[in-house]
PyMOL CGO cylinders between C-alpha atoms (Angstrom):
from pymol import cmd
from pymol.cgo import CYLINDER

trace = [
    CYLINDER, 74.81, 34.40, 14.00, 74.14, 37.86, 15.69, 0.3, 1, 1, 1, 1, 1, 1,
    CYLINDER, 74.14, 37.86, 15.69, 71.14, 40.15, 16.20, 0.3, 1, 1, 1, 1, 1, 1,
    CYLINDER, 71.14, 40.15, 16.20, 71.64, 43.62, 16.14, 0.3, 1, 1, 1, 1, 1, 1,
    CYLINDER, 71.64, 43.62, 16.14, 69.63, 45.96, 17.93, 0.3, 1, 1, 1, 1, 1, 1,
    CYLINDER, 69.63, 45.96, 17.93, 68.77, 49.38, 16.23, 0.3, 1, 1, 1, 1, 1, 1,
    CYLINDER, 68.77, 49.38, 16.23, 68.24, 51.85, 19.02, 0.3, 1, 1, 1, 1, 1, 1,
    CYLINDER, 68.24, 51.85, 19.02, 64.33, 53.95, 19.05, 0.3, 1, 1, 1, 1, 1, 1,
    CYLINDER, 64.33, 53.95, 19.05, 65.77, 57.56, 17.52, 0.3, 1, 1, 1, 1, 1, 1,
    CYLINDER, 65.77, 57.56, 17.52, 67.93, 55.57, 15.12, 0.3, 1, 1, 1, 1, 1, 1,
    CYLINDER, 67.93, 55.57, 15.12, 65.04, 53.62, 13.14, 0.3, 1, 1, 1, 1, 1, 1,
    CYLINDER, 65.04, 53.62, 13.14, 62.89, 56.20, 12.46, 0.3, 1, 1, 1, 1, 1, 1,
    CYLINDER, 62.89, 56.20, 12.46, 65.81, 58.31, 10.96, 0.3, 1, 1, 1, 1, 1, 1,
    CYLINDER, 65.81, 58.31, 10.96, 67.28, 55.66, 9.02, 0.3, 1, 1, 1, 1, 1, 1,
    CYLINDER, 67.28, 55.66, 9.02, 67.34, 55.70, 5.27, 0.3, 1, 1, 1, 1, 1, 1,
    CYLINDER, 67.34, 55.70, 5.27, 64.55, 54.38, 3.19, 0.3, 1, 1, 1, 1, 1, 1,
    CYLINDER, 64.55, 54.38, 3.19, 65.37, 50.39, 3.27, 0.3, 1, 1, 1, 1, 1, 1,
    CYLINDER, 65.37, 50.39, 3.27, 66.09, 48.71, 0.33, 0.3, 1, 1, 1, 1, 1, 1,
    CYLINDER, 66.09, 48.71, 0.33, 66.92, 45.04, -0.49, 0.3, 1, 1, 1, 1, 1, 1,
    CYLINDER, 66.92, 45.04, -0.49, 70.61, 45.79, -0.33, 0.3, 1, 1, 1, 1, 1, 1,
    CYLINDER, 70.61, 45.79, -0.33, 70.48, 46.62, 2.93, 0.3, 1, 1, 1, 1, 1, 1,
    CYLINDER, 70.48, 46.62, 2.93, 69.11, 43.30, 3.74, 0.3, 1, 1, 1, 1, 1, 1,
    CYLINDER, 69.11, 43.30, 3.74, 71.84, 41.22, 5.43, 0.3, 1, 1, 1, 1, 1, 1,
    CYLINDER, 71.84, 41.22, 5.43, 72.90, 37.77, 3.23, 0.3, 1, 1, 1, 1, 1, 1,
    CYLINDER, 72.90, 37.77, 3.23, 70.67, 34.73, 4.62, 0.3, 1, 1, 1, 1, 1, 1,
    CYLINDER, 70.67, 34.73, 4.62, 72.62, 33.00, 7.26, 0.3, 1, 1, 1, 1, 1, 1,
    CYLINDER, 72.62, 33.00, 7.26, 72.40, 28.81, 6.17, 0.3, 1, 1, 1, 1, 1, 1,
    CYLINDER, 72.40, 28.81, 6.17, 72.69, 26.47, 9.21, 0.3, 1, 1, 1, 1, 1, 1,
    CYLINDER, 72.69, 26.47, 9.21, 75.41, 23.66, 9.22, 0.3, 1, 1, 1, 1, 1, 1,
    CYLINDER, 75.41, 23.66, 9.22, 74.11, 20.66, 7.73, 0.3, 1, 1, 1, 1, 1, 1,
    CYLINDER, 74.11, 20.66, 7.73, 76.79, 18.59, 8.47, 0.3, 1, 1, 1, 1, 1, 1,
    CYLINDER, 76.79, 18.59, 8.47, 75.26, 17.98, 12.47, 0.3, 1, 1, 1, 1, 1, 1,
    CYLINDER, 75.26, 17.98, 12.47, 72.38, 19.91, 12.05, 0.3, 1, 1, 1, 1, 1, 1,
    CYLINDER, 72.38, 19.91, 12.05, 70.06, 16.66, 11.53, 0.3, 1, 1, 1, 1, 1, 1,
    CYLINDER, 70.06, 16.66, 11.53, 72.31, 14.91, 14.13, 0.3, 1, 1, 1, 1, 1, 1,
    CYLINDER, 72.31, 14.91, 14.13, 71.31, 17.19, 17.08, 0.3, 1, 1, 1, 1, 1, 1,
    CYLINDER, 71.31, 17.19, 17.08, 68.08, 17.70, 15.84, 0.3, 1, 1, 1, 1, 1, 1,
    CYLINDER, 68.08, 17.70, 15.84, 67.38, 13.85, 15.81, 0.3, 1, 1, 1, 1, 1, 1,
    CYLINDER, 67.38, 13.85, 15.81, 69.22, 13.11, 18.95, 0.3, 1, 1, 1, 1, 1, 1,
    CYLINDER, 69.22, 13.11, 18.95, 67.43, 16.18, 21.13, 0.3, 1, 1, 1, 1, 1, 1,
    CYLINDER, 67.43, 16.18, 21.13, 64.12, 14.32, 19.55, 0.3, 1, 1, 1, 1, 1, 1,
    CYLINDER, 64.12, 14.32, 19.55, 64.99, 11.13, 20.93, 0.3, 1, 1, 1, 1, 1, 1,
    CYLINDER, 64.99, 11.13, 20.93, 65.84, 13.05, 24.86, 0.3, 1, 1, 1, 1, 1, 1,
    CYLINDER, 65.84, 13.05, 24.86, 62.73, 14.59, 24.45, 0.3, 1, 1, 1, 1, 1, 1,
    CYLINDER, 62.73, 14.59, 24.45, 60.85, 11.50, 24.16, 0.3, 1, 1, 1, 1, 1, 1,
    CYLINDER, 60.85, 11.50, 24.16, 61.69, 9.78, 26.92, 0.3, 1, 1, 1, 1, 1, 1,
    CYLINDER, 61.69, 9.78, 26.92, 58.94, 9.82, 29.40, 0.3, 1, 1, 1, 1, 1, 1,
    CYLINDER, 58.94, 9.82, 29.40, 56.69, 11.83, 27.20, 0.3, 1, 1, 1, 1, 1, 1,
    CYLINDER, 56.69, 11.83, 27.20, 53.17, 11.91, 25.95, 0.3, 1, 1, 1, 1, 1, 1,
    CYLINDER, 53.17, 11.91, 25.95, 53.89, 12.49, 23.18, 0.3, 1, 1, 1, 1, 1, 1,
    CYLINDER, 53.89, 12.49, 23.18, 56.65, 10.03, 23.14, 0.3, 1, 1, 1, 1, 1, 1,
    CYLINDER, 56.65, 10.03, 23.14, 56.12, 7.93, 19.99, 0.3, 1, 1, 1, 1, 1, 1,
    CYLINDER, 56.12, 7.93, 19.99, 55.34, 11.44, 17.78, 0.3, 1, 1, 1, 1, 1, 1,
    CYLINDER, 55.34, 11.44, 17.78, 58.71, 12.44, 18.69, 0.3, 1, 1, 1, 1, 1, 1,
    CYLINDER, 58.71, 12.44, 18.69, 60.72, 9.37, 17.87, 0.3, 1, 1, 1, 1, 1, 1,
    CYLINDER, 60.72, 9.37, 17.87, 59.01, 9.49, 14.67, 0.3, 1, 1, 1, 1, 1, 1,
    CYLINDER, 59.01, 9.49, 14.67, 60.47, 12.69, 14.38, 0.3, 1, 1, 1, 1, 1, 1,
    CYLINDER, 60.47, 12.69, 14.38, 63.60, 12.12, 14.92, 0.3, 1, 1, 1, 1, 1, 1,
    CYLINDER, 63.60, 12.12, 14.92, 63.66, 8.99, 12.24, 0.3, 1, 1, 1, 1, 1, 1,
    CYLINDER, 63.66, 8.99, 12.24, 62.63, 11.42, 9.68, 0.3, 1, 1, 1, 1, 1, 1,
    CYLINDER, 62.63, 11.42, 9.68, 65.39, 13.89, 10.75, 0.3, 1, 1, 1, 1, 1, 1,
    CYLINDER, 65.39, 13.89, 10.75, 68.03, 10.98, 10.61, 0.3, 1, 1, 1, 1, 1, 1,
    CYLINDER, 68.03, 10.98, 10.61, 66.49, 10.39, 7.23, 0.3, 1, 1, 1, 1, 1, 1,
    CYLINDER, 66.49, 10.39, 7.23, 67.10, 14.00, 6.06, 0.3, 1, 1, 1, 1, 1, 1,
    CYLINDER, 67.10, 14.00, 6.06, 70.67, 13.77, 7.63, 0.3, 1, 1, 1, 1, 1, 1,
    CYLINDER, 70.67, 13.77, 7.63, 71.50, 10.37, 5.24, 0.3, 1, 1, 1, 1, 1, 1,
    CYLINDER, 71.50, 10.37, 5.24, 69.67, 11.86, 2.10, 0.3, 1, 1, 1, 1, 1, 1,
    CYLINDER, 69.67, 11.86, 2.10, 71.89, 14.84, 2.38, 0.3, 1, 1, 1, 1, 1, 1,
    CYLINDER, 71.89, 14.84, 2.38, 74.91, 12.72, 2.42, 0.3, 1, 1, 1, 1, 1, 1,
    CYLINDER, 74.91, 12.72, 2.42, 73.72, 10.51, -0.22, 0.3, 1, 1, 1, 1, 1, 1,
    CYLINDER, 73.72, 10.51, -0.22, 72.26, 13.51, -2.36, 0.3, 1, 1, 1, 1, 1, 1,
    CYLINDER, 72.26, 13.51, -2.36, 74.28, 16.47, -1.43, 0.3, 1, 1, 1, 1, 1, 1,
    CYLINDER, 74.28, 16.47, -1.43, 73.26, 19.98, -2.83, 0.3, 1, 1, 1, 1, 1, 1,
    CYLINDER, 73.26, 19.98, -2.83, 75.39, 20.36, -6.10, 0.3, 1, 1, 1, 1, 1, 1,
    CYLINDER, 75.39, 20.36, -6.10, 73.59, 23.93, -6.41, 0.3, 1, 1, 1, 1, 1, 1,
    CYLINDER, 73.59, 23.93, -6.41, 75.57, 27.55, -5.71, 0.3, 1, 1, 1, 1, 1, 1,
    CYLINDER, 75.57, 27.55, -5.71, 73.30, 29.27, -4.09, 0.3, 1, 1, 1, 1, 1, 1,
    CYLINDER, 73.30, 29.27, -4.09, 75.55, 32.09, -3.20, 0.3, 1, 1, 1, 1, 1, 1,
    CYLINDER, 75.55, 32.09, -3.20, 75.60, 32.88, -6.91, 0.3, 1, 1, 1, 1, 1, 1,
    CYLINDER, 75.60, 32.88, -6.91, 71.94, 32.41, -6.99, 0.3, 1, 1, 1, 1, 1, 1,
    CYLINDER, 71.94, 32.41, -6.99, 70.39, 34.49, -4.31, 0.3, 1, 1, 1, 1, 1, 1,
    CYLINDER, 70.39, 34.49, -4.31, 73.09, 37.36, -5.79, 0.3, 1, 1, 1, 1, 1, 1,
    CYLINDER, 73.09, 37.36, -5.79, 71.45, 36.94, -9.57, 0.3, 1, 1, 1, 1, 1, 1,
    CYLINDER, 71.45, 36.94, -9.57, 68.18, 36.83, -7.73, 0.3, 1, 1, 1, 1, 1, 1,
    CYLINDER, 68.18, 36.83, -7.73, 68.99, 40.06, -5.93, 0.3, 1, 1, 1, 1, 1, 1,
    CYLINDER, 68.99, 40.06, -5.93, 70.25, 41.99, -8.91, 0.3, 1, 1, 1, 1, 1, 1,
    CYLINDER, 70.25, 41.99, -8.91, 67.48, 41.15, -10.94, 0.3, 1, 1, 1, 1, 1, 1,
    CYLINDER, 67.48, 41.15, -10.94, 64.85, 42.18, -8.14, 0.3, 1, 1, 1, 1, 1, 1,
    CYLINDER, 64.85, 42.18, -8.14, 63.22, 38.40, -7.94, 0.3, 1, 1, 1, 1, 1, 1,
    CYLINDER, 63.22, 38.40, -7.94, 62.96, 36.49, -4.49, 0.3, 1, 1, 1, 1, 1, 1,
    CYLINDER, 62.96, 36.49, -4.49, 65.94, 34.67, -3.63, 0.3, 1, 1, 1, 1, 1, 1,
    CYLINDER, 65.94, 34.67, -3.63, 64.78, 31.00, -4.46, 0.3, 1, 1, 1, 1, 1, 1,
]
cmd.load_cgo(trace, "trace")
């Protein structure tokens, strides 16, 4: 993922903006994305106030990781957000 900085004279001579000018939504990687997120849960818990919050956190992000194994997304939504775009409507 990148971030690109427009410099000052640049943006206010730019061309009126459109949707197609919009970059594609970047998806994260699912595959470990649930892993990290429940293991930096459990680090952060560990001599914290808000310990038990936290671990209950990261259970429900090991849930999401197992329901997305056992229920993967059987949806294109490449094709979808490009009908959405070409028909004007929001993406999802």
């Amino acid at each position: 993922m990148s971030i690109r900085i427009i410099p000052q004279d640049e943006l206010g001579s730019s061309e009126k903006r459109t949707a197609d000018m919009i970059p594609p939504l970047l998806f994260p990687r699912l595959k470990n994305l649930y892993n990290r997120r429940a293991e930096r849960l459990r680090e952060l818990a560990e001599n914290n106030p808000l310990g038990d919050y936290l671990r209950f956190a990261a259970l429900i992000a090991h849930a999401q990781e197992v329901v997305l194994y056992d229920h993967p997304l059987e949806m294109d939504l490449t094709t979808r957000i490009k009908e959405a775009s070409a028909q004007g409507k929001p993406p999802l």
